[in-house]
N, C-alpha and C positions, 0 to 999 in steps of 0.2 A: 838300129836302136841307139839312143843317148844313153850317156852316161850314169847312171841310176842318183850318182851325188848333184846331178846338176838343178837347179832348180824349173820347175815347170814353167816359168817366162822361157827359159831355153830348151825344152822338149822341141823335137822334128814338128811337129804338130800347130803349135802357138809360131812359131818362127816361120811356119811356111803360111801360116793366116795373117801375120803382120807384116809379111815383107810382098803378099799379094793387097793385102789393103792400103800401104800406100803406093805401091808401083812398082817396088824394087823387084818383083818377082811376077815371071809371067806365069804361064801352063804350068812350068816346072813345083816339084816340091824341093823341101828340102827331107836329107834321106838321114842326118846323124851331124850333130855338133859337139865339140871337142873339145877342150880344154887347151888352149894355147898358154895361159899364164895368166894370173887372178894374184890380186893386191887387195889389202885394204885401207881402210881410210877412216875417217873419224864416225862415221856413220853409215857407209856404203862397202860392200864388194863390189870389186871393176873386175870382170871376165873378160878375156877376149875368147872370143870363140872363132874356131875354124868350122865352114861348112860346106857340106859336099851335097850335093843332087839328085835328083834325077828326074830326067825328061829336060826340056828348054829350061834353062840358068844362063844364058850368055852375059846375060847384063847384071845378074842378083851378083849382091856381094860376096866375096870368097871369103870375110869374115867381118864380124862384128863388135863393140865392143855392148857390153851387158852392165849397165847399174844398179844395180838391188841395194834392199836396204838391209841393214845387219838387223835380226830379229830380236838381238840383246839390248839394242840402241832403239826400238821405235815407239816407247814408252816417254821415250827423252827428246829423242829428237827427230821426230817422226815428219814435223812442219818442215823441215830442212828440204829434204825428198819432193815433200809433195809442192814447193817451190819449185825446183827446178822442173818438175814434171809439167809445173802451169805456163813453167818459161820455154818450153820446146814445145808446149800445146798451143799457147796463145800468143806469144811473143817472136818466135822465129819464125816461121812460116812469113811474116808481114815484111821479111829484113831480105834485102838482097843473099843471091849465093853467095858462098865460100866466107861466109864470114863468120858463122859458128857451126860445126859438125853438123852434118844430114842428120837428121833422127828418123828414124825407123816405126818408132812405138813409144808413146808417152801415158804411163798406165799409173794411175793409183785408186787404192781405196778407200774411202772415207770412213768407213766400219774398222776394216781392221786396220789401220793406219798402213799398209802395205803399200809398197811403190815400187816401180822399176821404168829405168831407160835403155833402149835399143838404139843405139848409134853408131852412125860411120866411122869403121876403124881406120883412122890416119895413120898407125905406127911404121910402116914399110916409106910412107912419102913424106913425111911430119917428124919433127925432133922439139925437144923442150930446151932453149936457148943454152942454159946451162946449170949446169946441178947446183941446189937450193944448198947454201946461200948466197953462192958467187955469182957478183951481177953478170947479165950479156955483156955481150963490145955494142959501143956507142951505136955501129950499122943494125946491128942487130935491136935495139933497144927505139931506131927508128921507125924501121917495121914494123915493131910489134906497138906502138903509140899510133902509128897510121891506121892502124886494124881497128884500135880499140875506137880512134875519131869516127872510122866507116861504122863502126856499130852505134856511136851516138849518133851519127846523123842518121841514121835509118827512124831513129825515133824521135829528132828534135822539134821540141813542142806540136808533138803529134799531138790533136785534139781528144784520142781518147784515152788520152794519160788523167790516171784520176778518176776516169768516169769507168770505158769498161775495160780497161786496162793497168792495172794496179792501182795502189789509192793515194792521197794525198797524205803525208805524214803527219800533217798539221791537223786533221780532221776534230781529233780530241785531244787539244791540247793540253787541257787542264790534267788528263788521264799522265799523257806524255811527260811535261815537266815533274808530277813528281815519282813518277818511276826513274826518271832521268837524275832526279834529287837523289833518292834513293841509292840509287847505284855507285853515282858520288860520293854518298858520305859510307857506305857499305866498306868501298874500295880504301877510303883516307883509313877507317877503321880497321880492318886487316892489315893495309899494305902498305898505307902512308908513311912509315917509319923510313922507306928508303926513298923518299922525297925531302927535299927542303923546303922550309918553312913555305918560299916564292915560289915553289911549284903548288903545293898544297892551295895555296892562295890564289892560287891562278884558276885552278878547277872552280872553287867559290867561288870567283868574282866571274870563271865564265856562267853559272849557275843564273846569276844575279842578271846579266846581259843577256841570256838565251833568250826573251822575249821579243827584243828587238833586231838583234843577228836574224832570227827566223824571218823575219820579215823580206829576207831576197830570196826564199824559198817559198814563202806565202805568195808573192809576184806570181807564182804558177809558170815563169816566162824564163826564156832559154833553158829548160830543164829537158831531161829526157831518162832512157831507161840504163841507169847506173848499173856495170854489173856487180858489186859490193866487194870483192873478195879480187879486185884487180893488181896483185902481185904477180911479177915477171912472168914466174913458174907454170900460169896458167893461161899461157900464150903456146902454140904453138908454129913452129917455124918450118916454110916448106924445104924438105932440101933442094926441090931443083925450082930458086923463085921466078925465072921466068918462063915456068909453065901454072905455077899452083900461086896459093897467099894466104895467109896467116889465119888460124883458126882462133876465134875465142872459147874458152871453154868452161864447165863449173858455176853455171849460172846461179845457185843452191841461194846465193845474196842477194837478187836484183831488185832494183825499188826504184821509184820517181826521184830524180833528185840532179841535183846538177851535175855535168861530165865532171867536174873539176874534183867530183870528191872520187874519183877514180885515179886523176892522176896523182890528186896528193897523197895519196896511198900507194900509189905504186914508186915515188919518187922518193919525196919527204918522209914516209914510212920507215922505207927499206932502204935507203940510203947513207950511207956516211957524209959527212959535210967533204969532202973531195970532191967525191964524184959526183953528188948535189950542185953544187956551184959550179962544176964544168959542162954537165948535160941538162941541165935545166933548162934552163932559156932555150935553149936549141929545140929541145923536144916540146918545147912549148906553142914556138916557134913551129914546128912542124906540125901538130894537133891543130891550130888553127888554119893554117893553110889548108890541110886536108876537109878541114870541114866548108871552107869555103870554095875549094874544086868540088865538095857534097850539094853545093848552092844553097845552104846559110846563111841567111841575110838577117841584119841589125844584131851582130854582135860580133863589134872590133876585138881588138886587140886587150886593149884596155879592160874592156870588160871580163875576159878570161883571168886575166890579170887579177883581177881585183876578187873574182871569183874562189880562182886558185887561194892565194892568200887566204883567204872567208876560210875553206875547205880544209887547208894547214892547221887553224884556228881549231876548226871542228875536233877533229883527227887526236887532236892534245887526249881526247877521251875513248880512244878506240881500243888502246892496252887497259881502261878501267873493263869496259864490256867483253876481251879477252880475259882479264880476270876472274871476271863473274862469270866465262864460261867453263872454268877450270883450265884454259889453255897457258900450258907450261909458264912457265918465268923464263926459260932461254929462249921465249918467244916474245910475250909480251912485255918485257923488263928490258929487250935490247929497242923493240920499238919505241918505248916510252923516250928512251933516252935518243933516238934520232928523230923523233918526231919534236922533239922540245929544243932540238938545235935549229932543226929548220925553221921553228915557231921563233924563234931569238932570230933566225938568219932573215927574216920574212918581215920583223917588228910587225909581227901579229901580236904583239899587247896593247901595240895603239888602238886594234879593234875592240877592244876591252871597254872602252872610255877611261 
C-alpha cells in the first residue's frame, strides 16, 4: 500500500500503468512508493519517490521524480504546468537522448486545470553546479552552454516551429505591443522611482523601436525552441562526465525564439560585469562551435553576435515582467541592474536609433 498523503499520480496502481505505457516497465508492478524528499516551488510540488516491485523490474526505475501542481496556485498559474507537460509531450520526444530528463508520464487536464510530470530521477548521478546565487567555474559553465547549444540544435529552424509546434509570437501583434505598452508603463508607475530619468527613457524609446527590432524574429529564420527560464541553476551536471552529460530541465517557459535570448539570460542577467567580460566571448565562442559540430549551416559567427546583443536589448524588460509577476525585488531589482550594465557594456542603445 502507498502512503495515504501521497497523491494518486503516485498510487502502486497509476505508476505501474505509466511506467508499462512507455516501456520502463515490463511484467512487473509496482508494489508501494515512498516518500524520499518533496520541495516546493512557485507553483509545483517535486517528490522524489522510492519504489519497490514485484515480479520482473530489472530495468524499471528504482525511483522517480513527481511534479504536481500546488492546488492553491491553479487558479493562477495553472498555464505554467500545462506548458511544461506540452514540452515533455511534444517537444522531447523529437530531441536526441540525454539532453533533457526521460519523462515517464506527461498528464494534464483541461477542465480541472490539474497536471502532473513523472520523470527520470537524476539525484544519485546528477548535481546542480552550484548553490543559487554563486556562479559555476568557467568548466563547468562550458558544459552547461554546450547542453543548452545541443538542445537548440535539435530544433534549429525545424519546419514545424510555429505551425504544429508552438506559435509565432508575432501572430497578433497589435494584441502584443499594447499589453507589452502596458506593462511598461504599469512598471514606470509602481516602480520607476528606483530608475533614472535614462533608464526610464530607455524602456520608452524601446516601446517606440519594438516594431522594427521584431522584425529579425518575424525572418522566422535561425530561430528554435528557447527554453525561457535558462539561469545556471537549471542545468544539471553529471558527476562522472565521461560516462553521462548534462540534463536540461524546467521547461515551464519554452517558446520560438532565438537561442540567444537564452544565453543572454543566463549571462548578461545573472552576471556581474567581471565575470561577464571574462566568460562571455568564450562561451559564446563555444555555443557556436557546438552548434556547428550539430551541422548548422548559414549562421556565422557574426550573426550570433549581432543576435546576442538584439537579445541583451530585449532582456532590459525581463525584471518589468518579474515585476508584474510579484517575483521579489531581491530578484528582480539585482537583475535590472546587471542587465543594464551589460546593455551599457554591449552599446545596445545604438539599436535604439
Amino acid at each position: 500500500m502507498t502512503t495515504p498523503s501521497l497523491p494518486s499520480a503516485a498510487s502502486a496502481e497509476h505508476l505501474t500503468a505509466a511506467l508499462r505505457k512507455c516501456g520502463a516497465l515490463g511484467d512487473g508492478r509496482v508494489r508501494e512508493a515512498a516518500i524520499e524528499s518533496s520541495r516546493d516551488t512557485l507553483i509545483s510540488h517535486i517528490i522524489r519517490l522510492r519504489l519497490s516491485y514485484d515480479g520482473d523490474a530489472a530495468n524499471a526505475p528504482r525511483s522517480v521524480i513527481l511534479k504536481i501542481a500546488q492546488a492553491s496556485r491553479l487558479d493562477k498559474f495553472w498555464f505554467v504546468g500545462h506548458y511544461e507537460v506540452a514540452f515533455y509531450r511534444d517537444i522531447a520526444p523529437a530531441m536526441p537522448a540525454r539532453i533533457v530528463p526521460r519523462c515517464f508520464e506527461a498528464s494534464s487536464n483541461e477542465e480541472t486545470k490539474a497536471w502532473h510530470l513523472l520523470l527520470e530521477d537524476l539525484t544519485d548521478t546528477h548535481r546542480i553546479a552550484t548553490a543559487w546565487p554563486l556562479p559555476p567555474t568557467a568548466d563547468a559553465c562550458t558544459s552547461i552552454v554546450r547542453a543548452l547549444a545541443g538542445a537548440h540544435a535539435a530544433w534549429w529552424d525545424d519546419p514545424r516551429l510555429g505551425n504544429s509546434v508552438g506559435t509565432w509570437l508575432d501572430v497578433d501583434s497589435e494584441d502584443r505591443d499594447r499589453k507589452f505598452a502596458e506593462q511598461i508603463k504599469a512598471f514606470l508607475d509602481r516602480a520607476g522611482g528606483v530608475l533614472s530619468e535614462d533608464r526610464r527613457d530607455l524602456l520608452r524609446r524601446l516601446l517606440d523601436a519594438a516594431p522594427r527590432l521584431t522584425q529579425r524574429y518575424a525572418s522566422h529564420r535561425n530561430l528554435t525552441i528557447a527554453h525561457g527560464d535558462a539561469h545556471l541553476w537549471n542545468f544539471l551536471l553529471p558527476q562522472d562526465p565521461a560516462r553521462d552529460a548534462p540534463r536540461v530541465f524546467d521547461w515551464d517557459g519554452w517558446h520560438v525564439n532565438a537561442g540567444t535570448n537564452d544565453l543572454a539570460y543566463m549571462m548578461a542577467m545573472h552576471w556581474y560585469p567581471d565575470r561577464r567580460r571574462s566568460l562571455e566571448r568564450p562561451l559564446l565562442d563555444c555555443y557556436h562551435e557546438t552548434l556547428m559540430a550539430s551541422g548548422i549551416q548559414g549562421y556565422d559567427r557574426r550573426a550570433l553576435d549581432d543576435d546576442y546583443r538584439l537579445s541583451v536589448l530585449w532582456h532590459i524588460t525581463t525584471p518589468v515582467r518579474q515585476h508584474a509577476f510579484n517575483i521579489p525585488p531581491a530578484i528582480w531589482w539585482n537583475n535590472m541592474e546587471r542587465i543594464f550594465m551589460a546593455f551599457d557594456d554591449l552599446d545596445c542603445r545604438e539599436l535604439l536609433g
